[in-house]
KOLKOL-695332 format. One record per residue (C-alpha): residue in three letters; chain; x, y, z. Coordinates in steps of 0.05 Angstrom, whole numbers, plus 5000, padded with zeros to 4 digits. Layout:
<sites>
<site resn="Ala" chain="A" east="X" north="Y" up="Z"/>
...
</sites>
This chain:
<sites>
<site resn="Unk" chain="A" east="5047" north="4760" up="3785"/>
<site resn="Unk" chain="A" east="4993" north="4817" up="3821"/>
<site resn="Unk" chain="A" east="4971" north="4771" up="3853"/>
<site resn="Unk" chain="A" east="5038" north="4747" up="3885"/>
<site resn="Unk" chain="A" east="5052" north="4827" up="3895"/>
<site resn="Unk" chain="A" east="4994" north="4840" up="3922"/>
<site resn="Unk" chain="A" east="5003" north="4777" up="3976"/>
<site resn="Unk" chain="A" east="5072" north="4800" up="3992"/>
<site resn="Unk" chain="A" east="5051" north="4865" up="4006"/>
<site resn="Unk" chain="A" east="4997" north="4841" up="4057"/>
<site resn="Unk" chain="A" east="5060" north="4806" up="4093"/>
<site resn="Unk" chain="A" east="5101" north="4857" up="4097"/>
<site resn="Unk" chain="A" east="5044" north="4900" up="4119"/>
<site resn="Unk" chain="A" east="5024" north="4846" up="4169"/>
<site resn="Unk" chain="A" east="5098" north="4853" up="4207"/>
<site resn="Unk" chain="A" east="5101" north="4914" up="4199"/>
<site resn="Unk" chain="A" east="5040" north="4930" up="4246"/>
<site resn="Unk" chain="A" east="5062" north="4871" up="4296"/>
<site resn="Unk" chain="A" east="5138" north="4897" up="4299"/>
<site resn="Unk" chain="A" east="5108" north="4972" up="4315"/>
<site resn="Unk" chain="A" east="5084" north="4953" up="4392"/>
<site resn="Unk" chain="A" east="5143" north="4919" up="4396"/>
<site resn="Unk" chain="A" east="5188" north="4969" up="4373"/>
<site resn="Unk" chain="A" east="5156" north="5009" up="4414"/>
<site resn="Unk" chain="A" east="5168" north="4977" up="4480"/>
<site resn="Unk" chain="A" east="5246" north="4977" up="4459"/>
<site resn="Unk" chain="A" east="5246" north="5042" up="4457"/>
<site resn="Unk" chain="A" east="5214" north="5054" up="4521"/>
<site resn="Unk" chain="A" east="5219" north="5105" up="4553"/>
<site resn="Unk" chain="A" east="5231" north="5161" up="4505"/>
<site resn="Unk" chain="A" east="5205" north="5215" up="4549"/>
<site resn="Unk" chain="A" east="5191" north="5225" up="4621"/>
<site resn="Unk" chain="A" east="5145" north="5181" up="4661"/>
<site resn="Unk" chain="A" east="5086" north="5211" up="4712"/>
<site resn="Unk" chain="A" east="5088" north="5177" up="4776"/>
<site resn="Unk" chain="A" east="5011" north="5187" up="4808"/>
<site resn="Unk" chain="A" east="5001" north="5189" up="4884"/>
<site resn="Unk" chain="A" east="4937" north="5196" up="4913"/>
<site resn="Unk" chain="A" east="4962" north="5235" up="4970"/>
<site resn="Unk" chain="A" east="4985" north="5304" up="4995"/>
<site resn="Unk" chain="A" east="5057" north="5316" up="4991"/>
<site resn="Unk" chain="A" east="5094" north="5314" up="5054"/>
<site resn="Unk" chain="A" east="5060" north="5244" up="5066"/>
<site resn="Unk" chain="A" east="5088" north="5175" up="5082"/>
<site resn="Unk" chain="A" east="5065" north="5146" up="5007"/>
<site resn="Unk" chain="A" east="5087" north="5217" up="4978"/>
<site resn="Unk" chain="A" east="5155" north="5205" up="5014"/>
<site resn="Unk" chain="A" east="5161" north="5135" up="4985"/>
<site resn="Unk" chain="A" east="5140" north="5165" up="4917"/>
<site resn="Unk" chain="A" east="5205" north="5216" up="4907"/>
<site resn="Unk" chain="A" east="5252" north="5159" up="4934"/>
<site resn="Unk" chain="A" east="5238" north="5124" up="4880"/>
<site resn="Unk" chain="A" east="5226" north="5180" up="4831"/>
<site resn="Unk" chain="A" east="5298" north="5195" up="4846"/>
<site resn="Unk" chain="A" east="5335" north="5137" up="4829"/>
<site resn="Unk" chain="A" east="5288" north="5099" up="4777"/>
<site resn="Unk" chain="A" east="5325" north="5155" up="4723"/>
<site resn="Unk" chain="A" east="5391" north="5128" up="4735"/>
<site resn="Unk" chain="A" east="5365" north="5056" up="4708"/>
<site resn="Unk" chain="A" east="5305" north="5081" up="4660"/>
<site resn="Unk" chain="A" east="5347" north="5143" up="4621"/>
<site resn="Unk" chain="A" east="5295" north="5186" up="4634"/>
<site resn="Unk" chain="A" east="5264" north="5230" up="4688"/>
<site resn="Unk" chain="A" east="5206" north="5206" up="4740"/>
<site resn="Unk" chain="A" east="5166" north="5259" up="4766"/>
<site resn="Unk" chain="A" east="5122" north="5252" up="4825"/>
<site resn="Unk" chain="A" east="5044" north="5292" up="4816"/>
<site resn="Unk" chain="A" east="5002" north="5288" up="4877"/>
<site resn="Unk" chain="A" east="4931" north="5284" up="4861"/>
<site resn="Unk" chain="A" east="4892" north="5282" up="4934"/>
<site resn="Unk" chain="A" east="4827" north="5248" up="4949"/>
<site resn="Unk" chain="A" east="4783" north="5194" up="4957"/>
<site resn="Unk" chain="A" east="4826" north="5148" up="4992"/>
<site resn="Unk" chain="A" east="4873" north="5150" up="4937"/>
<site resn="Unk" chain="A" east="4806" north="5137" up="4880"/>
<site resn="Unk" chain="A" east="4818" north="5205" up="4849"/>
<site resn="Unk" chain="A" east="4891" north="5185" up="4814"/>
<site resn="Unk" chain="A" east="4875" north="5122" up="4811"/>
<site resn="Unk" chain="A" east="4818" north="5136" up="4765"/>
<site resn="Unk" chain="A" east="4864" north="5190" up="4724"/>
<site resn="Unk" chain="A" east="4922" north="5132" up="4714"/>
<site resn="Unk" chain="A" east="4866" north="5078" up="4700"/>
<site resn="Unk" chain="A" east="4837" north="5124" up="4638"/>
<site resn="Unk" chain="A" east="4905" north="5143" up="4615"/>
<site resn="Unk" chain="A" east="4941" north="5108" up="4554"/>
<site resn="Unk" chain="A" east="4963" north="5038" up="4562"/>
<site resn="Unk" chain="A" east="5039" north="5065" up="4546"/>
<site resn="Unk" chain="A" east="5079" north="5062" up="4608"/>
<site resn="Unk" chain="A" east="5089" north="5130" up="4622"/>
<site resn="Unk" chain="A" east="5026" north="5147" up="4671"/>
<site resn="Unk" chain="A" east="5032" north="5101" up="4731"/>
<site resn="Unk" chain="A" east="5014" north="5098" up="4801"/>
<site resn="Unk" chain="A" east="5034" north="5088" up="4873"/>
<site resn="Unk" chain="A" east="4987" north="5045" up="4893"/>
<site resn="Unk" chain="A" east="4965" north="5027" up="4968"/>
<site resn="Unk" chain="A" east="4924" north="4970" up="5001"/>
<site resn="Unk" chain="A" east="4873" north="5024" up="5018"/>
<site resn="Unk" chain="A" east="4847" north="5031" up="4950"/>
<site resn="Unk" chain="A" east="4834" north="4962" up="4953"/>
<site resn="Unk" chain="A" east="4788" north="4973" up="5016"/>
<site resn="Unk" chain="A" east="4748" north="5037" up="4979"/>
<site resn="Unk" chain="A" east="4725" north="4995" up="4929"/>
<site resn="Unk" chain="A" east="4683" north="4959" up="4966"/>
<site resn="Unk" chain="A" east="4661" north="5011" up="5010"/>
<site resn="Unk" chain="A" east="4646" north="5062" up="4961"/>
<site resn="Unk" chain="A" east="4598" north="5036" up="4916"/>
<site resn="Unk" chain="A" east="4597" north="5089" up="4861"/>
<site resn="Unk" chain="A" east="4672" north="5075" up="4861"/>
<site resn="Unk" chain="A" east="4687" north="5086" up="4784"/>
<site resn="Unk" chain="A" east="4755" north="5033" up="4792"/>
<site resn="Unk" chain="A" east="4763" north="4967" up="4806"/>
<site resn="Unk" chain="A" east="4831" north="4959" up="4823"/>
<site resn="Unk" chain="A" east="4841" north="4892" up="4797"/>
<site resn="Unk" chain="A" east="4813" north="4902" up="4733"/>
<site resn="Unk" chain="A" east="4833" north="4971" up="4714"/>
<site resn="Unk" chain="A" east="4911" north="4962" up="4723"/>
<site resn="Unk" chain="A" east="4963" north="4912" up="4703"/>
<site resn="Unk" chain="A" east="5007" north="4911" up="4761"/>
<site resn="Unk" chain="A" east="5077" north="4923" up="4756"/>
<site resn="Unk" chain="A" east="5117" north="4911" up="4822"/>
<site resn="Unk" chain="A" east="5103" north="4902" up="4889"/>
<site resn="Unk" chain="A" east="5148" north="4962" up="4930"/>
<site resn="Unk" chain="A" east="5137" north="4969" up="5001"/>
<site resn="Unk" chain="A" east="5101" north="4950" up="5062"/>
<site resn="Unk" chain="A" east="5090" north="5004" up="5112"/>
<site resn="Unk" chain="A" east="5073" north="4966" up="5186"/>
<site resn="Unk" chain="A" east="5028" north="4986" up="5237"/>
<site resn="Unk" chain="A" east="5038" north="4985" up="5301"/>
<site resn="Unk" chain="A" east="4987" north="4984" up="5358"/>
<site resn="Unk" chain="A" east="5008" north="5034" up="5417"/>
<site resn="Unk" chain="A" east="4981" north="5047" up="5493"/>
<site resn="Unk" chain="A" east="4979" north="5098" up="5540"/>
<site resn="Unk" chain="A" east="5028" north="5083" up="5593"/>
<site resn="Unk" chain="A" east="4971" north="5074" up="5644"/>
<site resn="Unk" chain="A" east="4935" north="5009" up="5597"/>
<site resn="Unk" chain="A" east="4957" north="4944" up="5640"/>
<site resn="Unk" chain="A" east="4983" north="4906" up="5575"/>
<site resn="Unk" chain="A" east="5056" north="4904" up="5548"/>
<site resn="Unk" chain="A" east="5041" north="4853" up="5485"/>
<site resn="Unk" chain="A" east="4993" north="4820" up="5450"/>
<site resn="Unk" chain="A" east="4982" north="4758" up="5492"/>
<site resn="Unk" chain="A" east="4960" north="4811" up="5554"/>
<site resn="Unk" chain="A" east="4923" north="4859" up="5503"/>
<site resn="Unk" chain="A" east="4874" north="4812" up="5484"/>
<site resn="Unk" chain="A" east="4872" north="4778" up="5558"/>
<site resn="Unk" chain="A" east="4843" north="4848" up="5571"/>
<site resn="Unk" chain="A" east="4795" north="4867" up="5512"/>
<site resn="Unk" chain="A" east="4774" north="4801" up="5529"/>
<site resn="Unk" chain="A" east="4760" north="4817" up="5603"/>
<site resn="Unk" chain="A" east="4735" north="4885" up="5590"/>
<site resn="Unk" chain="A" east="4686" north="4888" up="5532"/>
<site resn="Unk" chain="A" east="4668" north="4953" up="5508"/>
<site resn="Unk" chain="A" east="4705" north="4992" up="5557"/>
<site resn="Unk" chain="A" east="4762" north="5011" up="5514"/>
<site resn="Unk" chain="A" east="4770" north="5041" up="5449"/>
<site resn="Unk" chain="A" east="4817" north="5052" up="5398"/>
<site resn="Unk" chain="A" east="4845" north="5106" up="5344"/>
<site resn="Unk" chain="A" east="4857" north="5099" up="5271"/>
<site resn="Unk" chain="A" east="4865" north="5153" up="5218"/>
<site resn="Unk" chain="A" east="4798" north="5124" up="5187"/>
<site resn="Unk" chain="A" east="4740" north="5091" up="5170"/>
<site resn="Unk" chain="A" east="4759" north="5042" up="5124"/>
<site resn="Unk" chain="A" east="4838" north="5045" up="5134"/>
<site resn="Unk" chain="A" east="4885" north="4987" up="5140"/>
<site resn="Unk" chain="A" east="4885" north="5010" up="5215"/>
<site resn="Unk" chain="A" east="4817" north="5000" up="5217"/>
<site resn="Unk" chain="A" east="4802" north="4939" up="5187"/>
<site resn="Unk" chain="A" east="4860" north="4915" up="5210"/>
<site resn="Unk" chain="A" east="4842" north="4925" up="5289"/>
<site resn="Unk" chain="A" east="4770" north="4902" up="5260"/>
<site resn="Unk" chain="A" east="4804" north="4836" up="5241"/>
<site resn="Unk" chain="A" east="4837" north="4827" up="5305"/>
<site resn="Unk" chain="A" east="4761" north="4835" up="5340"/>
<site resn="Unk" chain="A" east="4743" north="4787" up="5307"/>
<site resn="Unk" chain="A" east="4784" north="4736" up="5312"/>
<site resn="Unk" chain="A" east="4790" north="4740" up="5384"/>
<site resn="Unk" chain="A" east="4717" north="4747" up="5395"/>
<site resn="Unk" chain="A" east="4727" north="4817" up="5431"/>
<site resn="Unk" chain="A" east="4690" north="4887" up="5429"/>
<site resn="Unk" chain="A" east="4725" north="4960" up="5434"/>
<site resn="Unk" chain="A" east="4700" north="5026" up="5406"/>
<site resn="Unk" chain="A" east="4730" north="5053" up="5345"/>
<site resn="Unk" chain="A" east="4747" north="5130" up="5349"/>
<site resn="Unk" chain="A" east="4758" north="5148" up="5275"/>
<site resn="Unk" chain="A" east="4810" north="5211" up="5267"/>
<site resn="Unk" chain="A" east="4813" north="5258" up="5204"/>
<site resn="Unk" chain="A" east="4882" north="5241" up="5196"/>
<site resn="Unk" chain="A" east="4938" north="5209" up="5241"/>
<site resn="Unk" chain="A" east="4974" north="5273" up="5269"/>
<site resn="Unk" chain="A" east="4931" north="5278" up="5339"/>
<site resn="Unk" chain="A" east="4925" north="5203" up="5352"/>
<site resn="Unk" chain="A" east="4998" north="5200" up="5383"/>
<site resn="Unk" chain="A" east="4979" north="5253" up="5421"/>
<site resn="Unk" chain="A" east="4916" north="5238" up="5448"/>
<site resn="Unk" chain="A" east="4950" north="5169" up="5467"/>
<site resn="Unk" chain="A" east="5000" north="5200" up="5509"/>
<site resn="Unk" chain="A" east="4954" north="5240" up="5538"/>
<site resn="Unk" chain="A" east="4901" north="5187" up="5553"/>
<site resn="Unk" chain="A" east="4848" north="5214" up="5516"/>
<site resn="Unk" chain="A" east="4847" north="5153" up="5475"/>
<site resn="Unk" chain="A" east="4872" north="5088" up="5509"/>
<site resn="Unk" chain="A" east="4901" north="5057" up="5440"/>
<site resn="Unk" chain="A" east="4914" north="5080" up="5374"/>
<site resn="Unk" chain="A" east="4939" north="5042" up="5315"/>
<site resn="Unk" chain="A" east="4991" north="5079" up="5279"/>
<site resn="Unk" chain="A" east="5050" north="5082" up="5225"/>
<site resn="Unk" chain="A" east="5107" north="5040" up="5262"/>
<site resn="Unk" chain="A" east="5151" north="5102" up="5246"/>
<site resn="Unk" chain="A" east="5103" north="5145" up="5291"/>
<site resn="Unk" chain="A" east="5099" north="5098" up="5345"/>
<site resn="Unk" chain="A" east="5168" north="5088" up="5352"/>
<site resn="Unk" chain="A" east="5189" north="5160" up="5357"/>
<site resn="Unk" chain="A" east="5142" north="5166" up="5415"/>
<site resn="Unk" chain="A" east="5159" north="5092" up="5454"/>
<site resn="Unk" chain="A" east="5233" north="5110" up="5448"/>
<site resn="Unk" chain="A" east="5224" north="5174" up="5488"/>
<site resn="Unk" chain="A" east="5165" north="5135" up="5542"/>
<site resn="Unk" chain="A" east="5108" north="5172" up="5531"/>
<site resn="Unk" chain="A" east="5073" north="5109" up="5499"/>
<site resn="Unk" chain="A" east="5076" north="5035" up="5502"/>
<site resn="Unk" chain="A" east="5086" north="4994" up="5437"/>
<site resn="Unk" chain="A" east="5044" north="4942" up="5451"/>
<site resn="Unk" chain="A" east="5047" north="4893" up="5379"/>
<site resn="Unk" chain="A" east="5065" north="4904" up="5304"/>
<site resn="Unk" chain="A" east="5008" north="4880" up="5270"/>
<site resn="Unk" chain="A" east="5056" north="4850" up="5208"/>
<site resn="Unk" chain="A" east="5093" north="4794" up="5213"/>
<site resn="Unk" chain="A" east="5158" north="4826" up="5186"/>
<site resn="Unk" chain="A" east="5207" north="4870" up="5229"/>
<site resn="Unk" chain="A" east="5219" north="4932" up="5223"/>
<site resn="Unk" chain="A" east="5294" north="4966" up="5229"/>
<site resn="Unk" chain="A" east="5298" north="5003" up="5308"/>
<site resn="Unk" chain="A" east="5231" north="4953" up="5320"/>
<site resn="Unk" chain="A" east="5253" north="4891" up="5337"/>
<site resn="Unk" chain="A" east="5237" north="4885" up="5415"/>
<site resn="Unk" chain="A" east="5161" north="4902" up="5393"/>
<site resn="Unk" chain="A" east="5126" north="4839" up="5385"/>
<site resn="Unk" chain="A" east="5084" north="4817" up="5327"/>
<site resn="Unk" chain="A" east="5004" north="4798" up="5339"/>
<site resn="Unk" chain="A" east="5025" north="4736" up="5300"/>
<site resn="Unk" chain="A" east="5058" north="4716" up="5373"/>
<site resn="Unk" chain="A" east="4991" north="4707" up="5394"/>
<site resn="Unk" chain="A" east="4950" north="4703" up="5324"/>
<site resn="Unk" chain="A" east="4987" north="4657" up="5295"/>
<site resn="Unk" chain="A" east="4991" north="4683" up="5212"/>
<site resn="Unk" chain="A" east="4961" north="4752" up="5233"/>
<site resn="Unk" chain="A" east="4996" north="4795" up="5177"/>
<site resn="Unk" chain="A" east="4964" north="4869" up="5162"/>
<site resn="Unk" chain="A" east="5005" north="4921" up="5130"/>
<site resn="Unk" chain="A" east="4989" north="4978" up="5082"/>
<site resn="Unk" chain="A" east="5023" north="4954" up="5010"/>
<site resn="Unk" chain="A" east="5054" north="4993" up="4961"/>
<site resn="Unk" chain="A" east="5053" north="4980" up="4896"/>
<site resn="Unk" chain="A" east="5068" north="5007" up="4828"/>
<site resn="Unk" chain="A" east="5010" north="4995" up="4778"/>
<site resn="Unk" chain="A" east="4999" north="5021" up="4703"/>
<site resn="Unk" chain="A" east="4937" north="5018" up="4661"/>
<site resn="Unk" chain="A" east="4910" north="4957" up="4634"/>
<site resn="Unk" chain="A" east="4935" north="4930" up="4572"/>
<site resn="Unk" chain="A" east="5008" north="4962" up="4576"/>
<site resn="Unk" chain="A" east="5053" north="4921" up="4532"/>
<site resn="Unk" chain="A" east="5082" north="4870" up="4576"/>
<site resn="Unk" chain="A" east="5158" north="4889" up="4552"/>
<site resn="Unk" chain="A" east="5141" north="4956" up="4585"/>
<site resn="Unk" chain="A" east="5123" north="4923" up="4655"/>
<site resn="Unk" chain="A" east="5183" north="4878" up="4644"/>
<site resn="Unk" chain="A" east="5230" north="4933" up="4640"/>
<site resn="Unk" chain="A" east="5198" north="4979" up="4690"/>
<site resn="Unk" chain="A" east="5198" north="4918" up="4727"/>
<site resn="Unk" chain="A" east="5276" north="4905" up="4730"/>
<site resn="Unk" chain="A" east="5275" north="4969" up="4743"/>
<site resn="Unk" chain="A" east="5237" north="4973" up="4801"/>
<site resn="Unk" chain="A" east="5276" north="4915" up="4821"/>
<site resn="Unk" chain="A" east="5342" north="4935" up="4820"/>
<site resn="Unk" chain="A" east="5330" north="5001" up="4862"/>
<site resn="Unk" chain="A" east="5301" north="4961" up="4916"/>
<site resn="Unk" chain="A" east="5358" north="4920" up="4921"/>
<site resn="Unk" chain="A" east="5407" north="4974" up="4933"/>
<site resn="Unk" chain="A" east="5432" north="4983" up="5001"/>
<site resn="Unk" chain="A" east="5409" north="5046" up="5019"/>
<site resn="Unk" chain="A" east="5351" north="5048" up="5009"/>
<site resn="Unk" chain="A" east="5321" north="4997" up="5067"/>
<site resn="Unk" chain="A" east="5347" north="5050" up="5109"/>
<site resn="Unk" chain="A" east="5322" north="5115" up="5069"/>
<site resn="Unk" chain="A" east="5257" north="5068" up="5077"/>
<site resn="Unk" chain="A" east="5258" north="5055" up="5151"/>
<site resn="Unk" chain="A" east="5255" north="5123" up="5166"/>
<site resn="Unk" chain="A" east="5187" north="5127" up="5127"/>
<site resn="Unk" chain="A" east="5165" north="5074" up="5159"/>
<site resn="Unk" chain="A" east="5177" north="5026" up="5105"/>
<site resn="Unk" chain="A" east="5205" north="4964" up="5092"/>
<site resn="Unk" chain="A" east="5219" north="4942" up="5011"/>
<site resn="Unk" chain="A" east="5179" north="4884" up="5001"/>
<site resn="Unk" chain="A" east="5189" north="4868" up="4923"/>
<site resn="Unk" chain="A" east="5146" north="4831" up="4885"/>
<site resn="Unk" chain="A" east="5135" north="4811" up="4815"/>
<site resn="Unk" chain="A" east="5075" north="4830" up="4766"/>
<site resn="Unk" chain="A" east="5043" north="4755" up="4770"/>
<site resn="Unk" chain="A" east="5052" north="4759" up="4854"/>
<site resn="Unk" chain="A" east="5027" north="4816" up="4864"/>
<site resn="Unk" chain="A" east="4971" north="4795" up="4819"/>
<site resn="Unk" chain="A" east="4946" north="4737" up="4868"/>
<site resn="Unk" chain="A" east="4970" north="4781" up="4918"/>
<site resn="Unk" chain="A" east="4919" north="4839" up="4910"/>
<site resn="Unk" chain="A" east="4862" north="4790" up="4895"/>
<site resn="Unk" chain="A" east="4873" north="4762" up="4955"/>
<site resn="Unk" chain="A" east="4872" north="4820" up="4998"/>
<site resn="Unk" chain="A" east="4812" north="4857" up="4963"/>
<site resn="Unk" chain="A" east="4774" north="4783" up="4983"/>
<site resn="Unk" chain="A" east="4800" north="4796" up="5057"/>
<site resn="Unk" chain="A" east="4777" north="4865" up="5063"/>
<site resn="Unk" chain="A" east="4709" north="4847" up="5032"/>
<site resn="Unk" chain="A" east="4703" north="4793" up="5082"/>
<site resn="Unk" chain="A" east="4722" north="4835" up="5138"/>
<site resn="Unk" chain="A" east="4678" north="4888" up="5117"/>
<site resn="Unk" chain="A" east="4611" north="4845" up="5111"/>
<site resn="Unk" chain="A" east="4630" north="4809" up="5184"/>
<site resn="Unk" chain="A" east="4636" north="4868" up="5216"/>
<site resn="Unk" chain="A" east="4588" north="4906" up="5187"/>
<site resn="Unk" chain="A" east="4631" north="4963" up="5169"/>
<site resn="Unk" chain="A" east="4605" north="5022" up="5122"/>
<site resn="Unk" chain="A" east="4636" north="5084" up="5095"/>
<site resn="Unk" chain="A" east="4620" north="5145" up="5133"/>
</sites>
């Protein structure tokens, strides 16, 4: 008779401890949730951070509040939301350029793709490649008819070393076999103007900046360099026109910490999902520069493996290294 008490008790005890994660999850969330970004406020990813921060509470019952922690490409948060508990309620905006850092910084404590279980795809922000008004090339087809003609006479503006902007240009090098200097900028607020003014003969830049500038014809747009269009964009060609499956664009993404119960990810998930369905918020988004480009955990998965392969492979052919 123990003996049969004793055995009982172990079951009991045994579903107890596997109902508690579960019960958990149900319960999820119970407080408020910290939504990293590894950039200033009053940036583009910043900007994309409060829009959702603002209407995730409607769906999740409980408040979403944006903390900026600046630095190292993004590494610095992503670090703090990689060693934070597995729980659900310390994630992070994510972006493509963390992706990039971890191959070029090679004391970089996080590996993106094994330090976070990723939760949803969010956004795409595209880049678009602008002129000065004087360059003889209107789209892509003439752009690369006159690296090609020219090499090393021109040269080109990014906010970076190591940016999608960069590599992305970098990818476009090679794969047409041309040469043009890279100018890196500390930032992306004096490319625009340095392109109007000449200074610079290209820039790549946030499609939103572009835009604001070709509208009023102080710059040409010469190519989006995503295959996507963009809302108030749709006369500027893609480089896919003449680079057929050319597709480079900045993702956003919304990762936790590895091991987070995957009913927590699910209902973040739907979450996530529903808000980017509503029909506001493609607009809210297009004036950030952003289009909503959902995606579930498993995509995005496959997704960010293949782009950290990408960058890697663009970084050895080109023979790129941080500064």
């Amino acid at each position: 008779m123990r003996f049969l008490l004793s055995r009982r008790g172990a079951v009991i005890a045994t579903a107890l401890a596997l109902a508690a994660p579960l019960a958990g999850a149900q319960a999820f969330p119970n407080r408020p949730i910290k939504l990293m970004v590894g950039y200033a406020a009053g940036g583009g990813v910043d900007a994309i951070a409060r829009m959702l921060s603002s209407r995730l509470p409607a769906l999740l019952g409980q408040q979403v509040v944006v903390e900026n922690k600046a630095g190292a490409t993004g590494m610095i948060a992503a670090d703090t939301v990689a060693k934070s508990p597995a729980d659900g309620y310390t994630l992070l905006l994510g972006e493509s350029g963390m992706l990039i850092a971890s191959h070029l910084q090679p004391r970089a404590s996080v590996d993106p793709l094994k330090v976070f279980t990723p939760v949803a795809g969010v956004f795409v922000a595209p880049l678009m490649i602008v002129a000065n008004n004087n360059i003889k090339a209107n789209n892509p087809k003439e752009l690369i008819a006159l690296l090609k003609g020219n090499p090393g006479r021109y040269s080109y503006a990014t906010s970076g070393v190591g940016t999608v902007h960069h590599l992305g240009f970098e990818l476009l090098k090679a794969k047409t076999d041309t040469f043009i200097v890279h100018i890196p900028y500390r930032g992306a607020a004096q490319i625009v103007p340095d392109v109007i003014s000449g200074q610079v003969p290209f820039g790549v830049v946030s499609a939103a900046a572009g835009l604001a500038q070709a509208k009023a014809g102080k710059l040409r747009p010469i190519a989006l360099m995503n295959t996507g269009k963009l809302p108030g964009a749709e006369n500027v060609p893609a480089l896919a026109d003449a680079l057929p499956g050319f597709n480079v664009a900045p993702r956003l993404m919304l990762l936790a910490p590895a091991g987070t119960p995957a009913a927590v990810v699910e209902k973040l998930n739907e979450a996530v999902r529903t808000v980017l369905a509503s029909a506001d918020l493609a607009q809210a988004a297009a004036a950030q520069g952003a289009v909503p480009a959902y995606m579930p955990p498993q995509q995005l998965a496959t997704e960010m493996a293949r782009e950290s392969t990408e960058w890697a492979r663009i970084i050895k052919a080109q023979k790129i290294s941080a500064e």
